[in-house]
Structure formats: C-alpha cells, structure tokens
PDB file of N, CA, C, O and CB in Angstrom:
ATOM      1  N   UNK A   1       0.846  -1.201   0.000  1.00  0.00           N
ATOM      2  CA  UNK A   1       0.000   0.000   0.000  1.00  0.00           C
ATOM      3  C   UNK A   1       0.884   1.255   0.000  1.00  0.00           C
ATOM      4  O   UNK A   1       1.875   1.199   0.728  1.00  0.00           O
ATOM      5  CB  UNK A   1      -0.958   0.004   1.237  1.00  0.00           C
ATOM      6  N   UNK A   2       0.715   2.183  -0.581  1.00  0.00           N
ATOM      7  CA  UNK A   2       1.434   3.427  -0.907  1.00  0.00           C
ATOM      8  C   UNK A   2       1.431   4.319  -0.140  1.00  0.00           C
ATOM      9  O   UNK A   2       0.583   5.118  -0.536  1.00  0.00           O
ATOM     10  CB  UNK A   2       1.118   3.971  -1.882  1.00  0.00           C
ATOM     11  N   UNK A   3       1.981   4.735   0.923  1.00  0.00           N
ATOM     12  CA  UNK A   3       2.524   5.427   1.435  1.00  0.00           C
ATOM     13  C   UNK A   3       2.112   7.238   1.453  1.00  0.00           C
ATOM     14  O   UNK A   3       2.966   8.073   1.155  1.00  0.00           O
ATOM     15  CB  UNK A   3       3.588   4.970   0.978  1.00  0.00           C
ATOM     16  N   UNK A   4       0.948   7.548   1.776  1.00  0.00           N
ATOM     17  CA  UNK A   4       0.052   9.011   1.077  1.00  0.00           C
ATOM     18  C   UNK A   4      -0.279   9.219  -0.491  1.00  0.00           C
ATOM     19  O   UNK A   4      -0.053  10.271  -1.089  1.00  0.00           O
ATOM     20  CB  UNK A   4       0.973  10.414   1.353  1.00  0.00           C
ATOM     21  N   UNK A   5      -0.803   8.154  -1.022  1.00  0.00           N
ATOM     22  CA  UNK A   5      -1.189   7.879  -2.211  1.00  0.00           C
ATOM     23  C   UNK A   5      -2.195   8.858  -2.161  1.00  0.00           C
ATOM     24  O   UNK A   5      -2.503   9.596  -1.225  1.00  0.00           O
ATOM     25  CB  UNK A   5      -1.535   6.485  -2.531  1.00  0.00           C
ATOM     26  N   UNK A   6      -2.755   8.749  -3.509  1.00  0.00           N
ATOM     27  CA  UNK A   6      -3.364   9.729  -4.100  1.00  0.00           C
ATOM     28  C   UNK A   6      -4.788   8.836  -4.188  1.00  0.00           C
ATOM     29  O   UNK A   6      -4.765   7.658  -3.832  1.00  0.00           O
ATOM     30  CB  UNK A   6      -2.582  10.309  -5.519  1.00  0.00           C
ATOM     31  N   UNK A   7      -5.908   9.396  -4.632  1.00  0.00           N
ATOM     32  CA  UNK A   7      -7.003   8.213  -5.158  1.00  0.00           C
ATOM     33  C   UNK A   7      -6.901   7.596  -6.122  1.00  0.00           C
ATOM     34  O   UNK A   7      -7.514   6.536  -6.250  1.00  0.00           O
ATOM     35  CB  UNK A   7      -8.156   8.520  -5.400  1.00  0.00           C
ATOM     36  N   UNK A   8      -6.124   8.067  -7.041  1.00  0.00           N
ATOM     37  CA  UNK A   8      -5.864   7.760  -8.400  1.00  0.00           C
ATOM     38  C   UNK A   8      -5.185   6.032  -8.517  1.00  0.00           C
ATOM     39  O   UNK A   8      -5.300   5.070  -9.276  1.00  0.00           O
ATOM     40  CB  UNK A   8      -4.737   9.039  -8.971  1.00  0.00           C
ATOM     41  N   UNK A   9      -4.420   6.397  -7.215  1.00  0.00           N
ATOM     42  CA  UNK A   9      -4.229   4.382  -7.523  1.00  0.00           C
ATOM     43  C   UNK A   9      -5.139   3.406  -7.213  1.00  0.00           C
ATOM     44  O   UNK A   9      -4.960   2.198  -7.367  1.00  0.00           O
ATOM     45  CB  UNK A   9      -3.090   3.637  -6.689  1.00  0.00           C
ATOM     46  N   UNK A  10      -6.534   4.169  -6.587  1.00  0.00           N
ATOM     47  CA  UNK A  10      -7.253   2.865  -6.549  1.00  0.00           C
ATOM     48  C   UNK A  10      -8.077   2.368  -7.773  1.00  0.00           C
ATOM     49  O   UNK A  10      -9.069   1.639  -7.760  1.00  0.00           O
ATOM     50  CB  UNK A  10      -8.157   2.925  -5.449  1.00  0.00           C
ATOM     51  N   UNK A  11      -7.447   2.924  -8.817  1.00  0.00           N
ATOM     52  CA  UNK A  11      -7.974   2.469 -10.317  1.00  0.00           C
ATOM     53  C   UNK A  11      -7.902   1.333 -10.470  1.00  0.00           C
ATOM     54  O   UNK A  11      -8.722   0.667 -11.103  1.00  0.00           O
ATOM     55  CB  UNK A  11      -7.360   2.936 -11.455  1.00  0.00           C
ATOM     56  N   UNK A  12      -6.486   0.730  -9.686  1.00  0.00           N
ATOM     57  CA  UNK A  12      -6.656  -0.575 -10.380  1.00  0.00           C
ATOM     58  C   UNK A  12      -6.681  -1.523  -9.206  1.00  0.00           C
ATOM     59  O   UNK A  12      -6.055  -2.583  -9.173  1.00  0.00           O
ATOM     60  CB  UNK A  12      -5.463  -0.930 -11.485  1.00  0.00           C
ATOM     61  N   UNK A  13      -7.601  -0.967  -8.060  1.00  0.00           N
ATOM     62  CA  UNK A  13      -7.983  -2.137  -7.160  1.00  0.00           C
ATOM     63  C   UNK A  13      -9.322  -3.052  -8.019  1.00  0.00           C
ATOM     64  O   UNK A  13     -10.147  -2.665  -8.846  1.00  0.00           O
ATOM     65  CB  UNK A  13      -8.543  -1.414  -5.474  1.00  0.00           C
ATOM     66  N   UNK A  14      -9.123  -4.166  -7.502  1.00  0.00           N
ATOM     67  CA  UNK A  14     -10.208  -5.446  -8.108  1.00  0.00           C
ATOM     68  C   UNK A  14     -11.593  -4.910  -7.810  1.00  0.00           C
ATOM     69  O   UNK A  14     -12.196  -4.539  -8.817  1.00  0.00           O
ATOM     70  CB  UNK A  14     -10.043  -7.142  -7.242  1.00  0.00           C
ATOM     71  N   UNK A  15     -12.228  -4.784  -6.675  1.00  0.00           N
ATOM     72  CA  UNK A  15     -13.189  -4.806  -5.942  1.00  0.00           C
ATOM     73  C   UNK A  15     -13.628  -3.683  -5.557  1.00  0.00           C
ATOM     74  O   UNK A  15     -12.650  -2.941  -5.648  1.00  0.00           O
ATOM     75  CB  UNK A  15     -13.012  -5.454  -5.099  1.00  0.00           C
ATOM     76  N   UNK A  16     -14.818  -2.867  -5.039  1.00  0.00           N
ATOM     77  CA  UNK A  16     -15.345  -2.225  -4.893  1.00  0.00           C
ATOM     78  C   UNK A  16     -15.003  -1.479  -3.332  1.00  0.00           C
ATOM     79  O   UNK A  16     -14.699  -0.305  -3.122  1.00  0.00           O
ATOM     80  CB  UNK A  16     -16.350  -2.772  -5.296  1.00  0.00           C
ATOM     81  N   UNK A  17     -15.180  -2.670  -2.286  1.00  0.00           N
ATOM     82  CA  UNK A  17     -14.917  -2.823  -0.943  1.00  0.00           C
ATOM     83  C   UNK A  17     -13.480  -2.192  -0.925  1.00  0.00           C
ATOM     84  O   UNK A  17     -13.259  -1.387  -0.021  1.00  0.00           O
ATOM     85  CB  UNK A  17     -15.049  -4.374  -0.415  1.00  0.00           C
ATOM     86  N   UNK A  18     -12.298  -2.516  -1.982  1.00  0.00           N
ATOM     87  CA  UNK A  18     -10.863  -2.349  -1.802  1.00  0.00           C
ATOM     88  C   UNK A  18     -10.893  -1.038  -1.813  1.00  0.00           C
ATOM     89  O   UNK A  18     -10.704  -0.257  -0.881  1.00  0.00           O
ATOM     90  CB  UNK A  18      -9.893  -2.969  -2.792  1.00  0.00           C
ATOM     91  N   UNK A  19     -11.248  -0.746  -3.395  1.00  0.00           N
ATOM     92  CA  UNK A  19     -11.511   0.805  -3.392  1.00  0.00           C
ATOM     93  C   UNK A  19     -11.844   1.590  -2.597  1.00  0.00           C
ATOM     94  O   UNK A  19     -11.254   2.668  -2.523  1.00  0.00           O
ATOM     95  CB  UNK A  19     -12.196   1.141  -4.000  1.00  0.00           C
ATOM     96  N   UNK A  20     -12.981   1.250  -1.699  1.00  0.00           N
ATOM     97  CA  UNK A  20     -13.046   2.491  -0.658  1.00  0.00           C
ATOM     98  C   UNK A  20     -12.570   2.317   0.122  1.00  0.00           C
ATOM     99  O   UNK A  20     -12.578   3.323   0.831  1.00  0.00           O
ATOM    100  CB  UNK A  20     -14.011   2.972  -0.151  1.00  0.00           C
ATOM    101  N   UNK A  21     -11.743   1.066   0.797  1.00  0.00           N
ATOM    102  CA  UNK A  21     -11.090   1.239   2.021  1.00  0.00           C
ATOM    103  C   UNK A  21      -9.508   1.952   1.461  1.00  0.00           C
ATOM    104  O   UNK A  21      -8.990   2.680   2.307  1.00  0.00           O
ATOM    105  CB  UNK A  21     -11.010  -0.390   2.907  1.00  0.00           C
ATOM    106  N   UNK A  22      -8.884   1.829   0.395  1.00  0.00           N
ATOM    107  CA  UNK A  22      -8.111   2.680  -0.244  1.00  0.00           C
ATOM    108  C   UNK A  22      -8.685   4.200  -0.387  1.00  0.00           C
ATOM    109  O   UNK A  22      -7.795   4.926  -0.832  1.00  0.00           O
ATOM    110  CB  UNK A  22      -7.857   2.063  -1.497  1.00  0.00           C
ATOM    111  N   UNK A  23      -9.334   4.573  -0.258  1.00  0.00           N
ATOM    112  CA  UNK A  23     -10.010   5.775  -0.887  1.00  0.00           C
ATOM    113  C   UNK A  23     -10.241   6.345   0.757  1.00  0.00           C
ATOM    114  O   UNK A  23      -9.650   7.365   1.113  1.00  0.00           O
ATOM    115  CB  UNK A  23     -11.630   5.418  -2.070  1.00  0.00           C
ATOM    116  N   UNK A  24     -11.044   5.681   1.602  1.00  0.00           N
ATOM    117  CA  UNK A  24     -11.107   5.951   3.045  1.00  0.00           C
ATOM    118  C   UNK A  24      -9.353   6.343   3.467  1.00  0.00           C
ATOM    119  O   UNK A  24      -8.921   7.407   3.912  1.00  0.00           O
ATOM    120  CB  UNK A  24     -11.827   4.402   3.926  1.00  0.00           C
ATOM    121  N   UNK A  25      -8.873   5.542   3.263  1.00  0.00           N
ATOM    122  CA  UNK A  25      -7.581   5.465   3.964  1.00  0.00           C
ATOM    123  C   UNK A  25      -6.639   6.636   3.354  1.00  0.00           C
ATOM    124  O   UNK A  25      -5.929   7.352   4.060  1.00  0.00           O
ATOM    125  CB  UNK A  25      -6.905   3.943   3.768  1.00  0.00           C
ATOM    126  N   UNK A  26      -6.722   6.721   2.090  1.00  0.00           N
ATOM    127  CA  UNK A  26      -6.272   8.212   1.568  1.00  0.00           C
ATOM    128  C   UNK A  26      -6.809   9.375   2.268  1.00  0.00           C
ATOM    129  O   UNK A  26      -6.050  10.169   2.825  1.00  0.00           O
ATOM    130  CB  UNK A  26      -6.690   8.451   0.121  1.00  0.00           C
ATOM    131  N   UNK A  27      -7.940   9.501   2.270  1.00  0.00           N
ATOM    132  CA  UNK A  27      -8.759  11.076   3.028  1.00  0.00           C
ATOM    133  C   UNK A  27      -7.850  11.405   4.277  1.00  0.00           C
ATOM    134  O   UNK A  27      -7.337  12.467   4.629  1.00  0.00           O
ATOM    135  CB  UNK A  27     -10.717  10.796   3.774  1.00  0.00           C
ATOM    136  N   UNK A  28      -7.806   9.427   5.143  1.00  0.00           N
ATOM    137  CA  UNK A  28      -7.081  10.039   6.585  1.00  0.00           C
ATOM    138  C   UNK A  28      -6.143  10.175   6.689  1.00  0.00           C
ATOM    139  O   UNK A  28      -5.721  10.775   7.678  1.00  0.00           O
ATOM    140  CB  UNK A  28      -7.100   9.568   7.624  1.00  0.00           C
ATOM    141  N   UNK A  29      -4.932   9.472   5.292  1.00  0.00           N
ATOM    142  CA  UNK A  29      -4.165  10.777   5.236  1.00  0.00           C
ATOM    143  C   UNK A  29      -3.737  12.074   5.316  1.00  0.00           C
ATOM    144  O   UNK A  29      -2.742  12.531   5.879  1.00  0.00           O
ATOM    145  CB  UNK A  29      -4.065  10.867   4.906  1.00  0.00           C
ATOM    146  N   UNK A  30      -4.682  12.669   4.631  1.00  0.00           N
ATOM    147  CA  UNK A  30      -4.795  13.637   4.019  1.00  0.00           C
ATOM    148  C   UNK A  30      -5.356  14.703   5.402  1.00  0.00           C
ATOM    149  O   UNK A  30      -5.029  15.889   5.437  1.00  0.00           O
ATOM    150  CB  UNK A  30      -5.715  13.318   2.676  1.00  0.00           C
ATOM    151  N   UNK A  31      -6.194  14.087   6.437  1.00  0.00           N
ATOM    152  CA  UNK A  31      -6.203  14.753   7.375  1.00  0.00           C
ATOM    153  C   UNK A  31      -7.724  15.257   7.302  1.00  0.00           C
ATOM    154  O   UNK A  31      -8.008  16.401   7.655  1.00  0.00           O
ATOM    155  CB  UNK A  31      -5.082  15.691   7.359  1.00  0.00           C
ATOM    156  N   UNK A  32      -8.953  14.117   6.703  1.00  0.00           N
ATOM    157  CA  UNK A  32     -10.323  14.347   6.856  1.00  0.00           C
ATOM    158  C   UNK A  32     -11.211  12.976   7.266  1.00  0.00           C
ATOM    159  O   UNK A  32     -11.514  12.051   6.513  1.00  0.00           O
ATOM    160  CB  UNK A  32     -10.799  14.971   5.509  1.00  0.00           C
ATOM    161  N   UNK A  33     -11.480  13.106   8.448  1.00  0.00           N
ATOM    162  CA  UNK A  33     -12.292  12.534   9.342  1.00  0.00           C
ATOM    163  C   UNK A  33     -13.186  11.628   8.675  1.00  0.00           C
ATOM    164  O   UNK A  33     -14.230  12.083   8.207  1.00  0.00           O
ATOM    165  CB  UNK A  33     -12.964  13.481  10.081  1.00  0.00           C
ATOM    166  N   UNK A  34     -12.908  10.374   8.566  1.00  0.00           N
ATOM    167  CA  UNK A  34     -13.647   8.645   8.130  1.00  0.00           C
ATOM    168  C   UNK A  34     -14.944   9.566   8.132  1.00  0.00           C
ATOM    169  O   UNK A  34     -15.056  10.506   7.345  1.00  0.00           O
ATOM    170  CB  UNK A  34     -13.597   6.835   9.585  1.00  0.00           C
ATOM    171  N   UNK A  35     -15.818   9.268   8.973  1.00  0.00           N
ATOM    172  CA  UNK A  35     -17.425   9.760   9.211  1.00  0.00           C
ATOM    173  C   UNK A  35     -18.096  10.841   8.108  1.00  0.00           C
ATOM    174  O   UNK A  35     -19.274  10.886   7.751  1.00  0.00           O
ATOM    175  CB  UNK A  35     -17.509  10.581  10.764  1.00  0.00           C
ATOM    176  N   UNK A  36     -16.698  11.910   7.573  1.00  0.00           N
ATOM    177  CA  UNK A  36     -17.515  13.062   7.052  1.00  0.00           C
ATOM    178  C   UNK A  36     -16.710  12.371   5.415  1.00  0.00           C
ATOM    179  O   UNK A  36     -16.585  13.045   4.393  1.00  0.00           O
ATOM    180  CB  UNK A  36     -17.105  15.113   7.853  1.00  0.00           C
ATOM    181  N   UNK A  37     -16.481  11.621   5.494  1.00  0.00           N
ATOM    182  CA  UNK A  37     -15.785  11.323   4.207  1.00  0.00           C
ATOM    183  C   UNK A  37     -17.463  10.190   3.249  1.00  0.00           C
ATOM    184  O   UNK A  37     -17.992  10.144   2.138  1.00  0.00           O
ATOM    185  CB  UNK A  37     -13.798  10.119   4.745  1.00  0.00           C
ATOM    186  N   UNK A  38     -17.697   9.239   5.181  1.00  0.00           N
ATOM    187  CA  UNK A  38     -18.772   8.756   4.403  1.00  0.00           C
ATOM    188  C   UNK A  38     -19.972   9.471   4.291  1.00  0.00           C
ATOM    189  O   UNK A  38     -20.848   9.006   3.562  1.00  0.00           O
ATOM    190  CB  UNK A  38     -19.090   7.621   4.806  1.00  0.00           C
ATOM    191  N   UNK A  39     -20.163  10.546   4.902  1.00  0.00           N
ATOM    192  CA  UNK A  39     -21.460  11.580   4.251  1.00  0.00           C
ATOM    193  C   UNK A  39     -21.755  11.923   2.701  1.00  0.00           C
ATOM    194  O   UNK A  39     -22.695  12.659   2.400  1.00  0.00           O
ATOM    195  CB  UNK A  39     -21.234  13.040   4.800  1.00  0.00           C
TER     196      UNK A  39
END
C-alpha cells in the first residue's frame, strides 16, 4: 500500500470494498475525518 497515495491508484484495485477502504484510507491521510468522508 502506498505510502500518502493519491485516489488515483485505486484504479486498479479489483473490488469495490478495496476501493473504498483505499479511498477511506487516503482522506485520513490527508487529514479528513472517516465519518464526514462517508457523508
């Protein structure tokens, strides 16, 4: 897993589930709160 990746690499996750836990896990990088990410 990449290290403050961008969203852009979860292009080529398989699955849907991967994607957003990649996509989740980028935001909290980034320094925005799981909860308001899933709003």
């Amino acid at each position: 897993m990449a290290e403050g990746g961008h969203p852009a690499i979860i292009a080529s996750s398989s699955t849907n589930n991967d994607i957003n836990e990649q996509f989740l896990a980028s935001l909290l990088e980034m320094g925005i709160p799981q909860e308001t990410a899933k709003q």
